[in-house]
C-alpha positions in Angstrom: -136.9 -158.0 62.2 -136.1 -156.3 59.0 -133.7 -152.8 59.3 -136.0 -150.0 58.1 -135.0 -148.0 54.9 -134.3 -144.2 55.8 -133.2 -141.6 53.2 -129.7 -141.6 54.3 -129.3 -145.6 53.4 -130.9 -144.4 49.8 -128.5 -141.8 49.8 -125.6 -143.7 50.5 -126.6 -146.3 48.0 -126.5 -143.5 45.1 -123.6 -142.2 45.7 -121.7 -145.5 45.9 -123.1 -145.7 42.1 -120.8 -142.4 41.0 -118.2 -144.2 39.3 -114.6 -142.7 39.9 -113.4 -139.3 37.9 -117.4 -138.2 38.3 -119.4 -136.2 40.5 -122.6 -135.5 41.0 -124.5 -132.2 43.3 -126.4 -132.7 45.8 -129.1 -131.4 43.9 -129.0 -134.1 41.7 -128.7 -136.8 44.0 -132.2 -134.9 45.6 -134.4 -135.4 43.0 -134.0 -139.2 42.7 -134.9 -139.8 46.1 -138.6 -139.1 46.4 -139.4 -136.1 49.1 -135.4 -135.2 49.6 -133.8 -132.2 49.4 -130.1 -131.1 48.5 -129.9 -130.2 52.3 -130.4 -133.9 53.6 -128.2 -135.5 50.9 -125.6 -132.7 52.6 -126.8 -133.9 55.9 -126.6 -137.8 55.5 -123.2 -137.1 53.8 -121.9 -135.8 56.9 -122.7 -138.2 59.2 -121.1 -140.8 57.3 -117.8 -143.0 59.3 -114.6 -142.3 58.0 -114.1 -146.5 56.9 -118.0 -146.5 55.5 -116.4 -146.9 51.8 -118.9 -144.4 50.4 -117.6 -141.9 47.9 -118.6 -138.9 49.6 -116.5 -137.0 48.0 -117.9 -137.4 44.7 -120.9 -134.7 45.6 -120.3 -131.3 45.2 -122.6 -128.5 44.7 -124.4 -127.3 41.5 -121.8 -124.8 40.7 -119.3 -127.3 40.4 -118.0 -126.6 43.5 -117.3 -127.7 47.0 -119.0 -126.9 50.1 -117.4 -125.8 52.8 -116.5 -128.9 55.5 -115.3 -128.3 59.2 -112.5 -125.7 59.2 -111.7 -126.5 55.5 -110.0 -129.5 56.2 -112.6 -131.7 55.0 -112.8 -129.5 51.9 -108.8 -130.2 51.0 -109.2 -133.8 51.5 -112.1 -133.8 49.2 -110.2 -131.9 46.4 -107.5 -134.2 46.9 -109.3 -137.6 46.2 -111.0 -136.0 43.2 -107.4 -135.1 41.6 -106.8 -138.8 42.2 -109.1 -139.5 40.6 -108.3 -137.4 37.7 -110.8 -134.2 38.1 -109.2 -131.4 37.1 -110.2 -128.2 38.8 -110.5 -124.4 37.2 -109.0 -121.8 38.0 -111.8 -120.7 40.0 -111.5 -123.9 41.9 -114.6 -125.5 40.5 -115.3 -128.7 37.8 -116.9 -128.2 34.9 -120.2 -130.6 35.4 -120.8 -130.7 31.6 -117.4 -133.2 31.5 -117.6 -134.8 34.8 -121.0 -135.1 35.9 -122.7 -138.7 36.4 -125.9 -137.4 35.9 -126.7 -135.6 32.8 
C-alpha cells in the first residue's frame, strides 16, 4: 500500500527546493500548494525532526523576518544558519526579500 500525500510532505518537498543564501515566506510557499495557508506551512515546519534534512530555516515571514520559535532559541539558530549561508540581516533584524527571495 502506497503512503498517502498530505500537505506537510508537499511542503517539505518545496522547501527542500530553496537553494542555499535564499528564503522564501510562508506565504509564498502557501500559495503553491493548492488549499494551504501560511499557517499550515508554519505548522508542518514545526513538526519537522531535527535530522529530517529539510531547510526549515529558509522560511521566514513576509516582512522579511523571523517568527518567533520556542523561547527564542529556535529563532537564534535560524538566524545563525542563514548567516552561514551568507544572508545578511538589517539593522532591523530582517532580509530584504527583493535580494534573497526564491520566489519572485
Amino acid at each position: 500500500m502506497s503512503k498517502k500525500i498530505t500537505y506537510r510532505d508537499i511542503v517539505f518537498d518545496i522547501v527542500k527546493q530553496i537553494p542555499a543564501g535564499k528564503v522564501a515566506s510562508y506565504g509564498q510557499i502557501s500559495k503553491l500548494i493548492p488549499g494551504c495557508t501560511a499557517r499550515m506551512v508554519g505548522y508542518a515546519l514545526a513538526s519537522l525532526p531535527n535530522d529530517s534534512g529539510v531547510p526549515w530555516q529558509r522560511v521566514i515571514n513576509s516582512k522579511g523576518k523571523i517568527s518567533p520559535h520556542g523561547a527564542g532559541f529556535g529563532s537564534a539558530m535560524q538566524r545563525a544558519l542563514l548567516e552561514q549561508e551568507g544572508i545578511i540581516f538589517s539593522k532591523d533584524n530582517s532580509i530584504e526579500m527583493s535580494i534573497y527571495s526564491w520566489i519572485s
